[in-house]
C-alpha positions in Angstrom: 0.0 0.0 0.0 2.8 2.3 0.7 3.7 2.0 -3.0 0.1 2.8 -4.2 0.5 5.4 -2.2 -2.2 8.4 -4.0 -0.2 11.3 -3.2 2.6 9.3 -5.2 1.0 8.3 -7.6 -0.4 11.6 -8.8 3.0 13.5 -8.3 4.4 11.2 -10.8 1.7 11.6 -13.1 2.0 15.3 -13.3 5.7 14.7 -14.4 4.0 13.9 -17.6 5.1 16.4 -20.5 1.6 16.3 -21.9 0.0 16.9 -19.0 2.1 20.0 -18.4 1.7 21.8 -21.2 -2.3 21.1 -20.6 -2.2 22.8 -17.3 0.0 25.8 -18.7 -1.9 26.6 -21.7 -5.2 26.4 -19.6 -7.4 29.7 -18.8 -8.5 28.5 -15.8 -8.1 25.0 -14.1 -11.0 22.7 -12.2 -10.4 19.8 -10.3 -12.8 17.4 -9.3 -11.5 14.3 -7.3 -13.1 11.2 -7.1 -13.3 7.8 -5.6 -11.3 6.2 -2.3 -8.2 7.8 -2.9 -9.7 11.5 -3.4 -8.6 13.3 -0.4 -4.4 12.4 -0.8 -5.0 13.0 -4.9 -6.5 16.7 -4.3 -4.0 17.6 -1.9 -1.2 15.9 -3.8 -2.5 17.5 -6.8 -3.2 20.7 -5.4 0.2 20.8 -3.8 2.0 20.3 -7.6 0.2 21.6 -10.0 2.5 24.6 -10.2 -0.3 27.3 -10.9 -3.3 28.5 -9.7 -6.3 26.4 -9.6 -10.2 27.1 -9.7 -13.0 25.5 -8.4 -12.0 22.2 -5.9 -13.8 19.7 -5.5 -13.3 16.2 -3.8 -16.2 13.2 -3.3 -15.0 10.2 -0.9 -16.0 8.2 1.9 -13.3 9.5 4.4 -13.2 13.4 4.8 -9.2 14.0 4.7 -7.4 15.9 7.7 -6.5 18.7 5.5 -7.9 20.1 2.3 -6.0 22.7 0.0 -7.2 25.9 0.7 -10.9 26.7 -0.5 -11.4 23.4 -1.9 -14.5 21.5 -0.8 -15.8 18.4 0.4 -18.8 15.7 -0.1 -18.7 12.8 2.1 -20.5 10.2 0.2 -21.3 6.1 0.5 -20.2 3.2 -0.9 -20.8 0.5 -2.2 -24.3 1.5 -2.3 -24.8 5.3 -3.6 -27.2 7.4 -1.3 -28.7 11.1 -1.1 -24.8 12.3 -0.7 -23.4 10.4 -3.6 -26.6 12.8 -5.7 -25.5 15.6 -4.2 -21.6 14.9 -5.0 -22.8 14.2 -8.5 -25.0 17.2 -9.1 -21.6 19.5 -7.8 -19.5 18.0 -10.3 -21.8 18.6 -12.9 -22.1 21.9 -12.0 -18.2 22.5 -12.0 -18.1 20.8 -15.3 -20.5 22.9 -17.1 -19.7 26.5 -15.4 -15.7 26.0 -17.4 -15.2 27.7 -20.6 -14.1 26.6 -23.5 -10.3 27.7 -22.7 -10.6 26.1 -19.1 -9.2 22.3 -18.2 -11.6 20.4 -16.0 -9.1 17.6 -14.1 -10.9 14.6 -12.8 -8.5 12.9 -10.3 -10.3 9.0 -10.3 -10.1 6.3 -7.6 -11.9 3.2 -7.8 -14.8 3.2 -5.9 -16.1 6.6 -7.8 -19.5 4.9 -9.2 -20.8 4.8 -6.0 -19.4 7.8 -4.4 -20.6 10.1 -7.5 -24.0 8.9 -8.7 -27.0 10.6 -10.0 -30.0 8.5 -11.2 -31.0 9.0 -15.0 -34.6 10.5 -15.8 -36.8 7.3 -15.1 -35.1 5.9 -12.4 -35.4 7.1 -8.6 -32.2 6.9 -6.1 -34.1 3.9 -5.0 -34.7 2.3 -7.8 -30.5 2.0 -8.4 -29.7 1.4 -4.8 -32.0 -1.7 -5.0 -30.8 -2.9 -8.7 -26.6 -2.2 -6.8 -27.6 -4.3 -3.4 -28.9 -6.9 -6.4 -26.5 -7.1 -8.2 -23.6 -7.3 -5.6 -25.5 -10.2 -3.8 -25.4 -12.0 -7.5 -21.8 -11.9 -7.7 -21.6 -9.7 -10.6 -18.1 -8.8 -11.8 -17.3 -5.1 -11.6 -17.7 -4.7 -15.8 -21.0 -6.0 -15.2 -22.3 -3.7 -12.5 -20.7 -0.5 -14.1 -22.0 -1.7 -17.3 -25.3 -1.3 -15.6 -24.6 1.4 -13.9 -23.4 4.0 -16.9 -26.9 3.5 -18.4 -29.3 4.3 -15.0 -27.1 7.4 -14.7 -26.7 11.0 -15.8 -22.9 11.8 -14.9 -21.3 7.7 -15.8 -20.0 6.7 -19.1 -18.9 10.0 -20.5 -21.3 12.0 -19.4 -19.6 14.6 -17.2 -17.0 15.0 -19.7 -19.4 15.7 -22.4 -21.6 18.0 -19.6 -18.4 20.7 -20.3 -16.9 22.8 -23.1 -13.5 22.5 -21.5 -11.1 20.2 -22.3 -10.8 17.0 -19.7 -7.5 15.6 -18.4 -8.5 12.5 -16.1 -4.8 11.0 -14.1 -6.8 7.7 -12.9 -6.1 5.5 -10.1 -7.0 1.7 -11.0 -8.7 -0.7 -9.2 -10.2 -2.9 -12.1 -8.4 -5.5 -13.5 -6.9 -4.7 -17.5 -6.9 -0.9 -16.7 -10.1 -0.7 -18.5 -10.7 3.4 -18.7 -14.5 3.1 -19.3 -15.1 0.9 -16.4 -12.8 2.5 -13.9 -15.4 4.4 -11.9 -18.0 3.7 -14.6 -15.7 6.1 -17.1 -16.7 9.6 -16.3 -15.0 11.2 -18.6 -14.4 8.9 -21.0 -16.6 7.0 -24.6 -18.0 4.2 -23.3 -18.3 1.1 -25.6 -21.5 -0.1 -23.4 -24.9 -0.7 -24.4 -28.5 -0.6 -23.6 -28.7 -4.0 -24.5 -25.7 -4.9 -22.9 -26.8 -3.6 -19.7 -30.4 -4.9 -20.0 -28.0 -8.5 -20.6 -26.3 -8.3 -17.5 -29.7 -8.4 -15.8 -30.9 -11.5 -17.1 -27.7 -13.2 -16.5 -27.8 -11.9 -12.7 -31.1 -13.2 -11.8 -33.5 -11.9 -14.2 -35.1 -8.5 -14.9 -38.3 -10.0 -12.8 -35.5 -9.9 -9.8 -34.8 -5.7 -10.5 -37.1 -3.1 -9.8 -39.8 -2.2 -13.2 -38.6 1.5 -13.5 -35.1 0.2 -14.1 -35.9 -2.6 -16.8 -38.3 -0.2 -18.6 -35.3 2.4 -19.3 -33.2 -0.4 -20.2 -35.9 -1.3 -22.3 -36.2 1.6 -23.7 -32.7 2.8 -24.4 -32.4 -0.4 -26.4 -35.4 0.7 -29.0 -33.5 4.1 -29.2 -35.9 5.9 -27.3 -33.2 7.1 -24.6 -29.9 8.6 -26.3 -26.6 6.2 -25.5 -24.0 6.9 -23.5 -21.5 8.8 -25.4 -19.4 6.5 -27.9 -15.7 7.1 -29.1 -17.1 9.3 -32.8 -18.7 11.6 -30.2 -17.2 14.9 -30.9 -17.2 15.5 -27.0 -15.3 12.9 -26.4 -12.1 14.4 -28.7 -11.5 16.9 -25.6 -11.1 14.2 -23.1 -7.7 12.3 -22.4 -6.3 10.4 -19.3 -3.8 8.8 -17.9 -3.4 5.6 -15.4 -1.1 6.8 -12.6 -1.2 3.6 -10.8 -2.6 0.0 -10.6 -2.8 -3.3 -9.5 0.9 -4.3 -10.5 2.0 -0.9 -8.5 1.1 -2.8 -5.4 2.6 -6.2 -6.1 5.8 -4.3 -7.1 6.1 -3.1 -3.9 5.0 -6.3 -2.1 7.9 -7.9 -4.1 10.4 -5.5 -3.1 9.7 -6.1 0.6 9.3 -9.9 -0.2 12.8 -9.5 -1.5 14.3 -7.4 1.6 13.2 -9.8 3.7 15.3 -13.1 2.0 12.3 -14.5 0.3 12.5 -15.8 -3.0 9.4 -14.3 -4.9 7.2 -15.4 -7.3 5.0 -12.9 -9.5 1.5 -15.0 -10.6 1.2 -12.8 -13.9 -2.8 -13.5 -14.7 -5.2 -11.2 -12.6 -6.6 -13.4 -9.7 -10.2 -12.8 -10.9 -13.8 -15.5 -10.7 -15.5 -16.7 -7.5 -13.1 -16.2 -4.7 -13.3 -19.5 -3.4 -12.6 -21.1 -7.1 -9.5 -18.3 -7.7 -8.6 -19.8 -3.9 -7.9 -23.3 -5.2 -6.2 -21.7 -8.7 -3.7 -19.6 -6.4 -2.9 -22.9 -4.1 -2.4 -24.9 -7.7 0.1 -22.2 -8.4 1.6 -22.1 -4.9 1.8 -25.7 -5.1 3.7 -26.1 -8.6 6.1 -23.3 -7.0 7.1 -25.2 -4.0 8.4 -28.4 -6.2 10.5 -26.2 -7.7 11.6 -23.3 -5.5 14.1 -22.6 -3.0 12.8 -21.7 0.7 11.9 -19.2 2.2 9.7 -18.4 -1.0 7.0 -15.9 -1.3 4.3 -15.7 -4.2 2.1 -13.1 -4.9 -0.9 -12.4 -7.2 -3.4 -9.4 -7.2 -6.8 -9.1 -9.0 -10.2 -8.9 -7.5 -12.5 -11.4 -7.5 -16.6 -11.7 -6.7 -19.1 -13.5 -4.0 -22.1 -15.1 -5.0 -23.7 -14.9 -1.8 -25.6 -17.5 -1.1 -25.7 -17.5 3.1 -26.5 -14.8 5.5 -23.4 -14.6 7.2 -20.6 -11.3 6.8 -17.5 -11.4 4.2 -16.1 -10.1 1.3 -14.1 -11.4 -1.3 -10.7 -11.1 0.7 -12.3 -12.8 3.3 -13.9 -15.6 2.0 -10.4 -16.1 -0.5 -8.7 -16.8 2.7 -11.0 -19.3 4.3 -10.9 -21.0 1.1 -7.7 -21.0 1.0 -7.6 -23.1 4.7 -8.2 -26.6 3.5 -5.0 -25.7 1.4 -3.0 -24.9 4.1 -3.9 -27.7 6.8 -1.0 -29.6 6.3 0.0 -33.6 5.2 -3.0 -35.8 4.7 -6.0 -33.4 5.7 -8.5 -31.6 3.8 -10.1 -28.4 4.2 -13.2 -26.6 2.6 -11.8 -26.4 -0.9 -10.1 -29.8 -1.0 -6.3 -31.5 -1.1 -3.9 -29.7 1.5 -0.3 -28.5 0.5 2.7 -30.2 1.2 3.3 -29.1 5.3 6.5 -26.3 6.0 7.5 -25.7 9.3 6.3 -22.2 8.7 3.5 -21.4 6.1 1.1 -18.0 6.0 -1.2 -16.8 3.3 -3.4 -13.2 3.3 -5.7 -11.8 0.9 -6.1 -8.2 1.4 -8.3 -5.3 0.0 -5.7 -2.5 -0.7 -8.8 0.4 0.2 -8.5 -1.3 3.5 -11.9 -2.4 3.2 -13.2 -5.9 2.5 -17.3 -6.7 2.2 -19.1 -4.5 4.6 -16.8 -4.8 7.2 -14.5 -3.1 9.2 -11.7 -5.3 8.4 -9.4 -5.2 4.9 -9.0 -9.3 4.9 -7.4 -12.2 6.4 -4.6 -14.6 7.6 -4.7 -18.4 7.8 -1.5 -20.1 8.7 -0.2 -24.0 9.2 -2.0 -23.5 13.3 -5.4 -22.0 11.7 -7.0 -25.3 11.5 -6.3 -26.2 14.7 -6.9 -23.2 17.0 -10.4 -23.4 14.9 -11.6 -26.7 16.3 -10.6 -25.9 19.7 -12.9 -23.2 19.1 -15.6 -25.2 17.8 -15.3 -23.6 14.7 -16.2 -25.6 11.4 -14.5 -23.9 8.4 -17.1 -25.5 6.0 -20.1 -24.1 7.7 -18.5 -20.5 8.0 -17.7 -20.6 4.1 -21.5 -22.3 3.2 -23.3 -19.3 4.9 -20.2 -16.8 3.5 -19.8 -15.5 7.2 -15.9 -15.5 7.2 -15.9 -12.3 8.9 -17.0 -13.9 11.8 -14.9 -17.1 12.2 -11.5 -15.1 11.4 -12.7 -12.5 14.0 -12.6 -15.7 16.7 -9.4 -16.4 15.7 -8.0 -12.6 15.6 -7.2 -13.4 12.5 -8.5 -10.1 10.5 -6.4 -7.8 9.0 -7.0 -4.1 10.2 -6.2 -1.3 8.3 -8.7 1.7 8.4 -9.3 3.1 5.3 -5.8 3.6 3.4 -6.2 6.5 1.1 -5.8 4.4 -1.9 -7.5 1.8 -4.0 -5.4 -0.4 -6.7 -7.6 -3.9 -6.2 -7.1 -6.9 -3.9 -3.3 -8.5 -3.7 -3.0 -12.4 -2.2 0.7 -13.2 -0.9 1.6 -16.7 0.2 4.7 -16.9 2.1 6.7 -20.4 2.9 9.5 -20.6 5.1 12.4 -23.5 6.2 
């Protein structure tokens, strides 16, 4: 996390010739931040721009100890939007649309954005897209599929705020989605947006149904997809020519930093290359295979570390998230010679053997905790407890048995936001 660091991140970014030379020849400049890691990107930002800056403007879910000077600040929710998020939204709109045609709106994105800044397209009610969110996340829909349905209930997603101004848009983004993906990064504010009524209306009837979402929503699906409701803006949109970004930071910006401590503390490291994406518990047993194949072939102490994010079909009534539930997966793994856990066949036993899933927002589910441990002793101080690993993952309540253990990982909220990372670490 200390190498996702925002403040970072965004420092560098401005080091960028092009975006230099933006910020010069610009009138005026606005800034509107966005997303988990908006507070250290306006300050950092703020702090190097080198010039004078307009109107400030910063949406998150943590209000940050210090703002620059006359900058303002809308504490919003996530993962569900609420009144706040409509407020945020309606702000930035306003920002966007007051510039002139010599200005430069700057949009300074963190993942988390499309709940934080949400305002519900004509049709729809804040209701109406807090239900169809809960919905989906309880489905287990991937975050293409939930932003996918989430640029086409809304009037500031996929494009929109950048073609709500005349000014040109420079967007230095901050990515928590797996591929870098710039339209599905905080539902792609400010940028064209591939998308489709139909595709959205799809990812409903994949996800339970459109009987399953509320009418309102399905009709303007329905409706966008006979034409009746204008698309989101596509890359021929002469808006769009005005709006370029940049990714500052992502998911391999934390596992290069993991490595480098991996590698300062004598391990031997292994990089899994392909995003750990899918179910959580299935990615679970796909890390282990890897984890496995490394330790026939690898030196001890060895470390290996992947990053993604994977989904939760939840099925139980119990308290997670996807860090969370990868680790308890990951237990029957871990239990040692001859045993089985939750998942299936354990890995060859070391003296010394540890494996964590983490949320890099510091933030895992609805919970206060950013994931979990399980070790070679997990197994063990769990049936003393009485605790049955099996049961825990069938009702998707692993908050709860790792929080018997002490076994949660505690971060507060960290001020950044590049994904989930998994590290397994196997000592002599």
């Amino acid at each position: 996390m200390r190498a996702a660091d925002a403040g970072r991140l965004v420092r560098a970014g401005l080091d960028d010739p092009r975006v230099q030379a933006r910020l010069k020849a610009a009138a005026d400049v606005r800034v509107v931040a966005v997303g988990k890691a908006a507070g250290p990107m306006l300050n950092a930002f703020a702090q190097s721009a080198g010039r004078r800056l307009g109107a400030l403007a910063g949406i998150g879910p943590v209000r940050p100890d210090a703002l620059p000077p006359g900058a303002e600040w809308f504490d919003s929710a996530h993962p569900v939007p609420d009144a706040r998020s409509v407020a945020a939204a309606r702000r930035a709109l306003d920002i966007a649309r007051s510039a002139a045609e010599d200005d430069l709106l700057v949009v300074l994105l963190s993942g988390g954005a499309s709940a934080l800044m949400a305002l519900p397209a004509d049709g729809i009610t804040l209701d109406d897209k807090q239900d169809t969110v809960r919905r989906l996340l309880k489905a287990g829909a991937t975050i293409d599929e939930l932003n996918t349905v989430r640029k086409h209930l809304s009037g500031i997603k996929g494009g929109r705020l950048a073609a709500a101004t005349r000014a040109s848009v420079e967007t230095l983004v901050i990515s928590d989605v797996v591929g870098d993906d710039l339209s599905v990064i905080g539902s792609g504010p400010t940028m064209p947006d591939p998308s489709t009524f139909r595709d959205a209306r799809a990812v409903l009837e994949r996800r339970g149904g459109t009987a399953a979402y509320p009418a309102a929503v399905v009709e303007v699906l329905e409706r966008g997809q006979r034409g009746e409701i204008p698309e989101t803006p596509k890359a021929d949109d002469p808006r769009m020519s005005r709006s370029m970004a940049r990714i500052v930071g992502g998911r391999l910006t934390a596992v290069e930093g993991a490595s480098a401590a991996a590698r300062a503390g004598g391990y031997v490291v292994h990089v899994i290359d392909r995003p750990i994406v899918g179910e959580a518990r299935e990615a679970a047993q796909a890390f282990a295979g890897h984890v496995r194949s490394m330790m026939s072939r690898s030196d001890v102490p060895a470390c290996v570390i992947g990053a993604g994010e994977t989904t939760v079909h939840v099925k139980g009534s119990g308290i997670g998230g996807r860090n969370k539930e990868f680790a308890l997966a990951m237990l029957g793994c871990l239990a040692g010679p001859g045993s089985a856990g939750p998942t299936g066949p354990a890995l060859p036993h070391h003296g010394a053997f540890a494996f964590g899933s983490i949320g890099t927002d510091g933030i895992d589910g609805p919970t206060d905790a950013a994931g979990a441990i399980v070790d070679a002793t997990t197994t063990e101080r769990a049936a003393a407890l009485g605790l049955d690993a099996q049961r825990f993952l069938d009702n998707n309540d692993s908050y709860h048995f790792f929080s018997a253990l002490d076994d949660l990982l505690h971060t507060g909220p960290t001020g950044t936001n590049v994904g989930d990372v998994q590290v397994a670490l196997i000592a002599s």
